[in-house]
SETI-513983 format. One line per 4 residues: their letters; for each residue x, y, z of C-alpha. Coordinates in steps of 0.001 Angstrom, whole numbers. Example, Ala and Ser with C-alpha at 12.3 -4.5 7.8 and 13.67 -1.06 7.14 Angstrom:
% residues 2
AS) 12300,-4500,7800  13670,-1060,7140
END
This chain:
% residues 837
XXXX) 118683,148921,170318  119454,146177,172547  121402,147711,175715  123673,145194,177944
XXXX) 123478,147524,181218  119360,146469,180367  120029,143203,180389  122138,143219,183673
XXXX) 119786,145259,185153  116382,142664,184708  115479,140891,188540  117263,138068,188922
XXXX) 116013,134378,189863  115863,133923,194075  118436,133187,195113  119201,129394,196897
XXXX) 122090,127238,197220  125189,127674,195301  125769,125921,192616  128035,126216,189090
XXXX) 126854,125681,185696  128727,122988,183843  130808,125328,181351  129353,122742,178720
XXXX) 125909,124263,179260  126991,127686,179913  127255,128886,176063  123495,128183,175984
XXXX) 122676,130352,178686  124466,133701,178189  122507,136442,177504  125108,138469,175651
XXXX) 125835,137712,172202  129708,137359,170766  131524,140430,170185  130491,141791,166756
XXXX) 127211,139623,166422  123464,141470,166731  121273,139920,169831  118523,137533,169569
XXXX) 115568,138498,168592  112724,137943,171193  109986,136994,168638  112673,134402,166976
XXXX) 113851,133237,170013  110342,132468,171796  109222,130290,168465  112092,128258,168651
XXXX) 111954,127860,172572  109245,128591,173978  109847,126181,176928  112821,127837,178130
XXXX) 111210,131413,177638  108398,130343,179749  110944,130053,182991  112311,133228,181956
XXXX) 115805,132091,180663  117262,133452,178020  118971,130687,174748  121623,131988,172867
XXXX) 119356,131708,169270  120580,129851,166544  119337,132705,164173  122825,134439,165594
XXXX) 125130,132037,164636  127601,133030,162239  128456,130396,159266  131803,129255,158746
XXXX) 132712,126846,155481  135194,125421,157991  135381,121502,156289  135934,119912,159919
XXXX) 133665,119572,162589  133971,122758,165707  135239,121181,168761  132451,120117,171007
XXXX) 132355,121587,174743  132698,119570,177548  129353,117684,177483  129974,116111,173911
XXXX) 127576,117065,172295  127513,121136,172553  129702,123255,170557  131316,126185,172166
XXXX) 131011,129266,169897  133915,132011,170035  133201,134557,172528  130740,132341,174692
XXXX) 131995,132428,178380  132526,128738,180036  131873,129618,183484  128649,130241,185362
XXXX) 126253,132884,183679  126593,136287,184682  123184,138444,185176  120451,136299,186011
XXXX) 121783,132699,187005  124904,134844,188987  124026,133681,192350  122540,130311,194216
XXXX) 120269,128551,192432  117988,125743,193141  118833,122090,192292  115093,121439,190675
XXXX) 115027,124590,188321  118635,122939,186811  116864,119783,186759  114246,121327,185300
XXXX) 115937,122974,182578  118153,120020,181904  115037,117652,180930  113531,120638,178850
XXXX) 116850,121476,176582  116280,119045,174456  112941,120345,172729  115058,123026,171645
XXXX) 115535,123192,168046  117942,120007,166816  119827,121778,164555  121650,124303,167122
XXXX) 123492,121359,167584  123746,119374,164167  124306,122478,162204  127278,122568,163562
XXXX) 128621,119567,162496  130240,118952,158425  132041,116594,157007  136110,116621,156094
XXXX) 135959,117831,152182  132395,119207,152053  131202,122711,152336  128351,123583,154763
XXXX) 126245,126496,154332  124572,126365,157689  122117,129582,156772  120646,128027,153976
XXXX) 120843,124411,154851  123352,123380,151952  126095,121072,152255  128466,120805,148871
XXXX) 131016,117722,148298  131897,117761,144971  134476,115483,143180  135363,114410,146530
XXXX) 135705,110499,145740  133715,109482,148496  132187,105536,148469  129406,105936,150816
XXXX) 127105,108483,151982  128524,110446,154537  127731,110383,158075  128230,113718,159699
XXXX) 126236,115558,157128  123687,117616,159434  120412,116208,159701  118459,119386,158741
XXXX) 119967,119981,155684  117915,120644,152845  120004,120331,149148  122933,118151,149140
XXXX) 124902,118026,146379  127781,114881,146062  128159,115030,142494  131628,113239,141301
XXXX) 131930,110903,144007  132302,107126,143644  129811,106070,144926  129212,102713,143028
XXXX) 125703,101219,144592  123119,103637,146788  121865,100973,149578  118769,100475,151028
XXXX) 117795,103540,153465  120557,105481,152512  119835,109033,153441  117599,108031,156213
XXXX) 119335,110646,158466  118358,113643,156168  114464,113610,156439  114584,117517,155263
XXXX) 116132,117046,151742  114239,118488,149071  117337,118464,146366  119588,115532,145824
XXXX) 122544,115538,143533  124146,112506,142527  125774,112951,138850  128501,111220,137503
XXXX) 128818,108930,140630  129575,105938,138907  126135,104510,139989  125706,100913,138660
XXXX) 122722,100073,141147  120108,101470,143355  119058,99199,145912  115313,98853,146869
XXXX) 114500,101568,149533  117322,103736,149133  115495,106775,149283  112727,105640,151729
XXXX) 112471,108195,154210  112951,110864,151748  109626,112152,151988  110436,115760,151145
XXXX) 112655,115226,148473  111514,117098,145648  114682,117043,142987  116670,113994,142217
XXXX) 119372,113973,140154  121301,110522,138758  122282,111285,135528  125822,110854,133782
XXXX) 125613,107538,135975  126005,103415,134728  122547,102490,135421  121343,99765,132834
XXXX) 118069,98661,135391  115871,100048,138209  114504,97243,140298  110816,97566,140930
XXXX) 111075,99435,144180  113853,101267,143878  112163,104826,143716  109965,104104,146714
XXXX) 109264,107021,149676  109930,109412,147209  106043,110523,147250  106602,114442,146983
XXXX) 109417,114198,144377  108699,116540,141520  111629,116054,138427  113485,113266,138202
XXXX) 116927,113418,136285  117877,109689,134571  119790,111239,131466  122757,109653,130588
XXXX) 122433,106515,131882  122516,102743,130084  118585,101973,130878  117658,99210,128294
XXXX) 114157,98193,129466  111419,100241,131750  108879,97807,133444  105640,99047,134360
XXXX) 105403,100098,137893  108759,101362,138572  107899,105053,138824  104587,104376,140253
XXXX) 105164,105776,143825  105795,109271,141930  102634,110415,142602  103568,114113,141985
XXXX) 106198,113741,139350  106269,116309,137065  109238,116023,135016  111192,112708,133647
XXXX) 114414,112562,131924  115188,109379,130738  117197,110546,127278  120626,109486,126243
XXXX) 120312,106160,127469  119521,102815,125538  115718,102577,125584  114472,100049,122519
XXXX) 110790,99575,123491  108204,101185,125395  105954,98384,127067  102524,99208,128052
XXXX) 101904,101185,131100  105737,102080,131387  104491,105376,133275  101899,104400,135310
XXXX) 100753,106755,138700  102458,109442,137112  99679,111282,136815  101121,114318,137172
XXXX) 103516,114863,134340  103842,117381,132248  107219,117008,130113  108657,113460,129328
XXXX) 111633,113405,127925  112974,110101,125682  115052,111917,123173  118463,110188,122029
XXXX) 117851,106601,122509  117171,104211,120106  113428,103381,120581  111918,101736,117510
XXXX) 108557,99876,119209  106145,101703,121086  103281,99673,122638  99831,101143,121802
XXXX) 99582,101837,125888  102980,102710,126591  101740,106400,127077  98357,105453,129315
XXXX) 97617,107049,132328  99375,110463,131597  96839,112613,132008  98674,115552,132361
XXXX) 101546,115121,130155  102079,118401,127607  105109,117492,126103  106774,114437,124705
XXXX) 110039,114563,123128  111178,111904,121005  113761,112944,118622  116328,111211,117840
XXXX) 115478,107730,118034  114694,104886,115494  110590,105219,115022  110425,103980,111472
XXXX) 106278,105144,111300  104422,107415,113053  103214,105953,116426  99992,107014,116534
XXXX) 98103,104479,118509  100496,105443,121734  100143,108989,121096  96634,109441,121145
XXXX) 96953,108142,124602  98581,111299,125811  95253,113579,124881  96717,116429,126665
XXXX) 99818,116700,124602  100743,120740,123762  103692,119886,122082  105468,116330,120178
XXXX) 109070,116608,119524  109657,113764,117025  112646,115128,114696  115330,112986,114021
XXXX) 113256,110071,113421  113569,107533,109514  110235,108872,108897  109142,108654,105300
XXXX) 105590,108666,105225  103285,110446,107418  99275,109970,106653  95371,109809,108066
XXXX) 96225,106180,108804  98838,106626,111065  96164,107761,113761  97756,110770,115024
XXXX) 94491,111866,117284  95530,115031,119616  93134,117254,119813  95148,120013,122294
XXXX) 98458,119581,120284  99465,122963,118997  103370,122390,118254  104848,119492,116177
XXXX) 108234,119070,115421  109285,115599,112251  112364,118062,111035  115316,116539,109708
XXXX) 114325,112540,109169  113537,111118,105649  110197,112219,104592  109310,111991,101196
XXXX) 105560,112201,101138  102801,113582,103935  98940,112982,103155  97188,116107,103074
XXXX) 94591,114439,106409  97352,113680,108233  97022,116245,111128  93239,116092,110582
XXXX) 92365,115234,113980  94864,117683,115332  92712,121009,115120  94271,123078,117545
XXXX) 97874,122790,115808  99884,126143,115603  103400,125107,114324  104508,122736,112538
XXXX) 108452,121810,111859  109309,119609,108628  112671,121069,107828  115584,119270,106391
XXXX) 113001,116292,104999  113360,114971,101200  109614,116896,100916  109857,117898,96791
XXXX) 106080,118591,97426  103483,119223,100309  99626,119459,99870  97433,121555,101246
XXXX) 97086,120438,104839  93426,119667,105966  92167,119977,109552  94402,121922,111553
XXXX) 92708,125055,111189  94926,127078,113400  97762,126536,111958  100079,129646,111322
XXXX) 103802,128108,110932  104998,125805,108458  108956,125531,108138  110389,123819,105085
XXXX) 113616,125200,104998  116183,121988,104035  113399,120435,101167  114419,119993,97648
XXXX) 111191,122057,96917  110298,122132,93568  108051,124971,93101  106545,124112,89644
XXXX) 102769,124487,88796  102137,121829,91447  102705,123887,93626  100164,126274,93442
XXXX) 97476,124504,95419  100614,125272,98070  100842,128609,97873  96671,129579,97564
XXXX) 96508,127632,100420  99155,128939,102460  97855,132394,101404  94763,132058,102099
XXXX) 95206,130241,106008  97538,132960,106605  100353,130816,107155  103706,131922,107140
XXXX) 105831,129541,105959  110533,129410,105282  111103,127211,102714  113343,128047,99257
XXXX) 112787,126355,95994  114954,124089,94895  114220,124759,90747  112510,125596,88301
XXXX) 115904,127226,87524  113942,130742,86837  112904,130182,90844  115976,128559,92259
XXXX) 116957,130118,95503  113593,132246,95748  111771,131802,99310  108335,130326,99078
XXXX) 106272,132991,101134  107880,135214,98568  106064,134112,95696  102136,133965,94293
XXXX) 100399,131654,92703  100668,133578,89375  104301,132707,89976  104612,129206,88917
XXXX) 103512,128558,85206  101458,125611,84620  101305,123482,81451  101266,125679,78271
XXXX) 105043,126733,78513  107519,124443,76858  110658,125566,78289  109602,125090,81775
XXXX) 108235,121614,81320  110933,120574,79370  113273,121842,82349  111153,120173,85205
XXXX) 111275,116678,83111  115186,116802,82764  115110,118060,86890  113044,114744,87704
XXXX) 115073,112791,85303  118122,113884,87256  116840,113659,90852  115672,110004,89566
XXXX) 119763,109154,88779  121194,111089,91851  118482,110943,94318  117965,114459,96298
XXXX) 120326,117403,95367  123477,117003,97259  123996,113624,97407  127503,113010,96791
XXXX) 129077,110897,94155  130368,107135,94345  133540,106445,94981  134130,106091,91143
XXXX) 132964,109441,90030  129754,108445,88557  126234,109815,89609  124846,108105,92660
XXXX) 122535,104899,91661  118459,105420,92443  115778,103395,90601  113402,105896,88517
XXXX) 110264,107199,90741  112500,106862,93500  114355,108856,96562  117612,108358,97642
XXXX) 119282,109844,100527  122583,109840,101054  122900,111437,104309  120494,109267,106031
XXXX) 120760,105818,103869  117392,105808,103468  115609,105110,100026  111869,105006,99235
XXXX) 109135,104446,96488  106186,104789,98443  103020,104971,97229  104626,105354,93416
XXXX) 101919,102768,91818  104661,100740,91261  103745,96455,89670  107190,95390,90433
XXXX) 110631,95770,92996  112702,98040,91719  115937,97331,91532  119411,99885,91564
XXXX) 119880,101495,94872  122550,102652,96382  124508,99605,97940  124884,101637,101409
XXXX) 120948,102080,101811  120072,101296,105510  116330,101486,105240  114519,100564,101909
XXXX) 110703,101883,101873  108225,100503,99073  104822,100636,100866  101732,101263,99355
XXXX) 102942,99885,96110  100774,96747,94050  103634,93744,93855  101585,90509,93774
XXXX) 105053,88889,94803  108600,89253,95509  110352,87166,93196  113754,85343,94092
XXXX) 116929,87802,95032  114963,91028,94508  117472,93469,96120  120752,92281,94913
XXXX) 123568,94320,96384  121718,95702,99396  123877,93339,101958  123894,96606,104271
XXXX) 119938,96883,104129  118564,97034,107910  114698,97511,107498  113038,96543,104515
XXXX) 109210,97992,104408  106637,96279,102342  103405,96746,104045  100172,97669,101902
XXXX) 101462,96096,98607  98646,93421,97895  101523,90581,98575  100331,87213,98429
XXXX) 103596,85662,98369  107515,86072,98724  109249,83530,96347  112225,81476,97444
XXXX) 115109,83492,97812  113446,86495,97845  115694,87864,100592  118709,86493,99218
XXXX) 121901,88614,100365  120497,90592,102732  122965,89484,106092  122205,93159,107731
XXXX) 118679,92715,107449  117069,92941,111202  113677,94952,110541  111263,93183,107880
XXXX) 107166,94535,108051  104688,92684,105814  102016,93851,107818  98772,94570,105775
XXXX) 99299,92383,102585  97437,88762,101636  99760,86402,102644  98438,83081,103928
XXXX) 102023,81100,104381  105375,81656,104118  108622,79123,103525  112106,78824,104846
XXXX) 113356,79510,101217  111874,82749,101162  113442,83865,104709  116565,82102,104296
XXXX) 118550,85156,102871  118103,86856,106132  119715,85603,109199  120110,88412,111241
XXXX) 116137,89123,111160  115220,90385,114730  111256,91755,114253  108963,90249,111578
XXXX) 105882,92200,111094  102930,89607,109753  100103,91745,111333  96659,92152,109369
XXXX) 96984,89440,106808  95553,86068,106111  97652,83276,107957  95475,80331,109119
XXXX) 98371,79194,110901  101857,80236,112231  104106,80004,109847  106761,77531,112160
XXXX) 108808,76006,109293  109725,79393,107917  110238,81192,111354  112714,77890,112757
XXXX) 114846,79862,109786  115446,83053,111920  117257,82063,114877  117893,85571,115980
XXXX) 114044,86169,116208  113295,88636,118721  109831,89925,118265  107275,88176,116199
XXXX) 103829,89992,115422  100891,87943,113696  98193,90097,115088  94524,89833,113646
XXXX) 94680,87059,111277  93221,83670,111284  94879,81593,112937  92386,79262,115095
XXXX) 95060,77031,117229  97849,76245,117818  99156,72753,117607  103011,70911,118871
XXXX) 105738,72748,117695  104022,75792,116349  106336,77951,117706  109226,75925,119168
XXXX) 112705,76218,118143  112748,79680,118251  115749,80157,121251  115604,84265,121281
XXXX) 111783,85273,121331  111198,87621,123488  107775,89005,122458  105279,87090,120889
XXXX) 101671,89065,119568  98945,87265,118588  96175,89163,119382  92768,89687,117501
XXXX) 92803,85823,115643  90377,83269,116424  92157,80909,118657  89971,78240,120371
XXXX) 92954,76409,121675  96687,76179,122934  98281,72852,122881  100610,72011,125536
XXXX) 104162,72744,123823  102601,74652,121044  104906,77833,122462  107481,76045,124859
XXXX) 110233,75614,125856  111058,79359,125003  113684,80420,127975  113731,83779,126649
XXXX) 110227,84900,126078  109176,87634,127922  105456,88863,126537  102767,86614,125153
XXXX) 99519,88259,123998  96698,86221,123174  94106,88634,123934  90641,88925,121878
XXXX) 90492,85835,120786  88356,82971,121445  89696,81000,123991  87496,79779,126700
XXXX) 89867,78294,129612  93264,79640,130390  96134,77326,128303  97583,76632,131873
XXXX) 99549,73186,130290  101213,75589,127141  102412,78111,129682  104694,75339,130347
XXXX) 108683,75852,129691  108269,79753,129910  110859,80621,133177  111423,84232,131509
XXXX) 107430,85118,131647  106786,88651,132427  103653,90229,130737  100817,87757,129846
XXXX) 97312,89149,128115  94015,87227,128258  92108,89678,128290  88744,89886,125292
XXXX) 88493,86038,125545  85457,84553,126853  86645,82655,129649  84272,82162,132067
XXXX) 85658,80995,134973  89282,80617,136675  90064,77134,137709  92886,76268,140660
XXXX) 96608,76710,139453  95763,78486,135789  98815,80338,136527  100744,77760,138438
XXXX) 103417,77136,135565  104256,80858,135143  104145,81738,139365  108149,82230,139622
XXXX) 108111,85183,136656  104847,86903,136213  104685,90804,137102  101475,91797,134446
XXXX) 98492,89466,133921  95618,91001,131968  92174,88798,132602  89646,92481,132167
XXXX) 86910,92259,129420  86951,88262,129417  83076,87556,130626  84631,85721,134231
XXXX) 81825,85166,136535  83769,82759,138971  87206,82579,140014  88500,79733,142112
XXXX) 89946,80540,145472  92849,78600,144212  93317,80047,140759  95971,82358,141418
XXXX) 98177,79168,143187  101481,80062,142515  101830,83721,142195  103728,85067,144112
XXXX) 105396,88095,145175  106724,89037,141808  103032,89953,141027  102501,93674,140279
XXXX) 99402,94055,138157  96455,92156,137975  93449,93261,135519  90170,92175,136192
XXXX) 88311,94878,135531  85279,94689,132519  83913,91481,134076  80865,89644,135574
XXXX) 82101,88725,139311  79609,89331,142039  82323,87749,143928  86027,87443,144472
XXXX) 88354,85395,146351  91061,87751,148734  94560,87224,147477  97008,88007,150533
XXXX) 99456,86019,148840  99964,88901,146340  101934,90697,148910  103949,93137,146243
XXXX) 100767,93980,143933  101092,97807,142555  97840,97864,141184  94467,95816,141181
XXXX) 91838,96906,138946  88489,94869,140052  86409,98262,138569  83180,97553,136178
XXXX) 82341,94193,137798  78747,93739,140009  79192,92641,143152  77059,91714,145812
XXXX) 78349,92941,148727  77311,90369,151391  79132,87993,153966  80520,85939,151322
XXXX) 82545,89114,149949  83632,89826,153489  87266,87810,153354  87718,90544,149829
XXXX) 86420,93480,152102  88892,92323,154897  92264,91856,152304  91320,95534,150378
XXXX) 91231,97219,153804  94661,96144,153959  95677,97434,150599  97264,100743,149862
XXXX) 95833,100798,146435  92890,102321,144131  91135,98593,143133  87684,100608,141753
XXXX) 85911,97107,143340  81791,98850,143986  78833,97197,145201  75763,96422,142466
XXXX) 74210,94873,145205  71861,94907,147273  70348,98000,146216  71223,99383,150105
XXXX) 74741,99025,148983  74711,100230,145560  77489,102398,144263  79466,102324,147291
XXXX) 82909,100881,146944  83650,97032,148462  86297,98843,150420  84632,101326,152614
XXXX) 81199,99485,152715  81585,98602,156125  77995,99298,157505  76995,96525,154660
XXXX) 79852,93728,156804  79944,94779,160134  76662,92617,160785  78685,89638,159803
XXXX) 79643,86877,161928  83400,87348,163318  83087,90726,162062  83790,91990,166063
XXXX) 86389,89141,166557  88519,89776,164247  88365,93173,164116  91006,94505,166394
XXXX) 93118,92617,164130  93176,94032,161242  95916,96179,160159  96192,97927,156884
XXXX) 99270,96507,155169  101425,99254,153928  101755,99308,150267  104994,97554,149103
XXXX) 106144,101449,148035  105394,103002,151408  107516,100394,154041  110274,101462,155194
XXXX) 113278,99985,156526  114062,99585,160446  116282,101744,161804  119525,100462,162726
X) 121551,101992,165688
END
């Protein structure tokens, strides 16, 4: 136990001249703590100064300090900047320093104070309004209406929480005071923007927190410094569009929440770097488009969830991306058909969840290549039958609770199958009337009578003829009291508006839905043609599916009186034109899907008859060129596919002017020089793919038209050999991918120009690393990126990256001139901001 007549007792310092502590200093060196407070501890005391313990004077320890949730700041001692603690003495220290002392030991011990620990000092310190929990390094100012970061928070603090304040915009380098935070809370702020850099220096930062905020963008470097950050909280927020790179310095991001805001589309490589994640979450926003590589480069990722959104099919292209997927949340969702086509390909997935959309049909292969799968979730569906699933040979869960089951002698392949997989399953019959009520796992096979008894088919053919008049049990009545419309063979669902005849062998359009349907699904059907006004009072119809059908034409008229109509897919028919009669009927049409069918050219007359186009998708036809005009007059394009035809050229003003578009894909296709003169009239430019065309060569200024908007250019897999130091004239900083991987370069140009690049990919090509590749060698030293750039050549350099081959360049001529200056650019995502003050 610590005894003071000890501590009074201990040989004091010689004595010299005289001299008095400044009572500023002299809480520091008591020995004696304040009445009622426990001594330092030695052990504590010598790790945090060690300095002072080495000229045998004793610190009065931080450890000891009491906390106090006072809001204002203690009154500082005489010197400024040291606070005077209750029941420190301000005169000269008794004991030890009691007596003369020398001049030079004061000296001394006035240059070594400050390598005592900083926050003895800034601990102290809190701002008016906020609570400061000294101990634990917490400082609380909720709801306190403040418009800027404050500025007397302590600088060791480790969670900060200012959630409720008004704060508006977060500037560049805001925190960079609080190097130590590791938990940032910034709901319902009122944030509108984040500046670029306004977390740099947040290196430690491991939670932030911005939901409940106004954010509708993130600029590109907005989340920069933030290198340790592990869950990032975005919920709530009015986020319309995600461009690739802007969560790529989240190196160790494990957790994204990006739902409840107002995503449509999912571009490719929207999550690239994070190659950590393990739970993304996009539920509640109203994404209908996901690009087949929206979901690369997420290794890690083990659960999605997607529910509640506006995915009309299954995207299984994008999924199969995320390989590592453990569990898909995708209820919610105007699903009506789910099959083998729909390439859902995750092999580790083991929970699925498509409850409550509008499925009406699910091929039995249609979680064949998902083996490992354990539950799966199809409740409140329009599912009147379900066929023994193939493939997922671990499955044990199947809930059908919500179905209008009808567990006739169909259903019996159902039940042996269920029995015999030992899967337990909830779902409750919805008739024969014998079984209404009765849960499925209750019954056996020998339950359900098969053809033979005449009551029971006699009951199930009145049933369909009465689900064929009122759609699925429950729907309510019209307004006039009669039975709810629905053409025979069909489904009707009142609660979601969505109707459906797929895959019914049907030779013609049905006509007689309900006049509130929303979404109107016929695939898989055999129509040769839609003939002229073939959904009369469907003026509320928003997507109109028709793919699979065998089409080979769509009469004039054929959309007549649809006004709501903004979804319309055609994809995988025989169609080889289309006319402005047949589209006229549809003005509000936003995304025409023409994908997989036999156009020879774009359709421009009939598309110049849609001037709310949006998105426009002829991929893998024939189309060969495209001449004047093709695909002017079209004011709101925004994305434009034409991937997979066999396009040898692009006439200047075959696409232009188009002010708004935003993505042209002209990848695998057979163009062998870049279209630099049709790039012309594109200002809004963002994403352009090239790539899969055998293009030989770059000349100077391919890009020079599109410099001032670019961010994505995709050139991999297109057989270059030679690009011209010049070719990339004219992009600029806005650059932030470039793909040239897949190629044949044994040589590359540098490209310092391309100051803001988040990613190069040079990997797959053979170069020969000799003097000639010494300007690339110089330019990637200075990089702060992963480029995959190797050496084929010469066989003393083979297989060692272009990067860090410097034995292969140092024998170069200026090699030691120009050394000394090189210095590795930081990577746009690691500068930071001077210091001001």
């Amino acid at each position: 136990m610590w005894d003071p007549r000890a501590a009074r007792a201990r040989p004091s310092l010689p004595a010299g001249p005289a001299l008095a502590v400044p009572a500023g200093l002299s809480p520091i060196l008591s020995p004696e703590p304040a009445p009622g407070r426990r001594p330092c501890n030695s052990s504590r005391l010598s790790h945090h100064c060690p300095p002072l313990l080495h000229l045998g004077l004793r610190l009065g320890c931080p450890q000891c300090l009491p906390f106090s949730p006072v809001p204002a700041a203690r009154p500082a001692g005489p010197t400024g900047g040291l606070p005077r603690h209750p029941g420190w003495t301000g005169g000269a220290r008794r004991g030890g320093m009691e007596g003369p002392q020398s001049i030079s030991l004061l000296l001394l011990l006035l240059l070594l104070l400050p390598l005592g620990p900083a926050w003895h000092v800034a601990a102290q310190r809190c701002p008016q309004m906020c609570i400061c929990d000294n101990p634990r390094r917490h400082v609380a100012c909720r709801h306190q209406n403040f418009t800027e970061v404050p500025n007397a928070i302590p600088e060791l603090t480790q969670r900060l929480d200012l959630q409720g304040s008004k704060l508006k915009v977060i500037p560049a380098a805001a925190f960079r005071d609080l190097p130590h935070l590791t938990h940032l809370d910034l709901r319902h702020c009122g944030v509108e923007l984040v500046a670029e850099g306004a977390f740099r220096g947040l290196g430690r930062l491991l939670l932030l927190n911005l939901a409940s905020n106004r954010l509708s963008s993130l600029p590109q470097e907005a989340l920069d410094g933030l290198g340790s950050l592990q869950r990032l909280e975005l919920e709530g927020n009015r986020l319309e569009e995600l461009r690739p790179g802007t969560f790529g310095a989240l190196g160790a991001l494990a957790t994204l929440n990006l739902a409840h805001n107002a995503l449509v589309y999912l571009p490719a490589m929207a999550f690239q770097g994070l190659t950590r994640m393990r739970w993304l979450r996009l539920a509640h926003n109203a994404l209908s488009v996901l690009a087949p590589e929206a979901l690369a480069g997420l290794p890690a990722l083990r659960r999605l969830s997607l529910h509640h959104n506006e995915l009309q099919a299954l995207p299984g292209p994008a999924l199969a991306q995320a390989r590592a997927l453990a569990r898909l949340e995708l209820g919610h969702n105007p699903f009506t058909y789910v099959g083998e086509e729909d390439g859902l390909a995750l092999p580790g997935l083991r929970e699925l969840m498509l409850d409550h959309g509008a499925l009406q049909a699910l091929d039995a292969r249609a979680f064949a290549r998902c083996p490992r799968l354990r539950s799966l979730d199809l409740r409140g569906n329009q599912l009147a039958a379900l066929p023994p699933l193939r493939g997922p040979g671990q499955l044990r869960r199947l809930r059908l609770q919500g179905n209008p089951l009808w567990c006739g002698c169909e259903a019996r392949p159902l039940l042996e199958w269920l029995a015999r997989a030992r899967v337990r399953s909830d779902g409750t019959c919805r008739g024969p009337r014998r079984l209404g009520g009765e849960a499925l796992d209750a019954l056996r096979p020998a339950d359900l009578r098969c053809p033979g008894d005449r009551a029971e088919e006699e009951e199930e053919a009145e049933w369909q003829a009465a689900a064929r008049l009122r759609g699925p049990p429950g729907n309510p009545q019209e307004a006039d009291g009669a039975a709810r419309p629905c053409p025979r063979a069909c489904l009707c669902a009142a609660e979601s508006r969505h109707s459906g005849c797929e895959s019914r062998g049907l030779r013609a359009v049905p006509r007689g839905f309900p006049s509130d349907t929303q979404l109107l699904d016929l695939r898989r059907n055999h129509f040769s043609s839609v003939p002229r006004a073939a959904f009369p009072g469907l003026g509320r119809l928003v997507s109109l599916h028709l793919q699979h059908c065998g089409l080979t034409e769509l009469a004039a008229g054929a959309l007549a009186g649809l006004g709501s109509l903004i979804y319309l897919y055609l994809s995988d028919n025989q169609l080889s034109g289309l006319s402005a009669a047949a589209l006229e009927g549809a003005p509000r049409l936003g995304y025409l899907y023409l994908e997989r069918n036999r156009f020879g050219q774009v359709p421009g007359a009939a598309l110049r008859a849609l001037p709310g186009l949006f998105s426009l998708h002829l991929q893998s036809n024939v189309v060969d060129r495209l001449e004047p005009g093709d695909l002017t007059g079209l004011p709101a394009l925004r994305w434009l596919y034409l991937s997979g035809n066999r396009i040898t050229q692009v006439s200047p003003g075959a696409i232009g002017p188009a002010p708004e578009l935003e993505k042209l894909h002209l990848d695998r296709n057979q163009l062998q020089a870049v279209p630099t003169g049709a790039l012309e009239g594109l200002p809004a430019l963002l994403e352009l793919q090239l790539s899969g065309n055998p293009l030989g060569g770059l000349a100077d200024g391919a890009f020079r038209s599109v410099g001032g908007s670019l961010q994505h250019l995709f050139l991999n897999d297109s057989g270059l050999e030679q690009i011209s130091p010049r070719a990339f004239l004219g992009l600029g900083p806005r650059l932030r991918s470039l793909h040239l991987q897949k190629n044949q370069l044994q040589a590359a140009p540098a490209l310092p120009h391309l100051s803001q690049l988040e990613l190069i990919d040079l990997s797959g090509n053979p170069f020969h690393c000799d003097c000639q590749l010494l300007p690339l060698h110089r330019w990637l030293m200075g990089l702060n990126l992963r480029v995959g750039a190797t050496c084929a050549t010469p066989p003393s350099a083979h297989g060692q990256r272009v990067k860090a081959a410097t034995a292969v360049f140092e024998t170069c001529p200026g090699w030691a001139a120009r050394k000394a200056k090189w210095m590795p650019a930081p990577r746009s995502s690691a500068r930071r901001s001077p210091m001001k003050g």
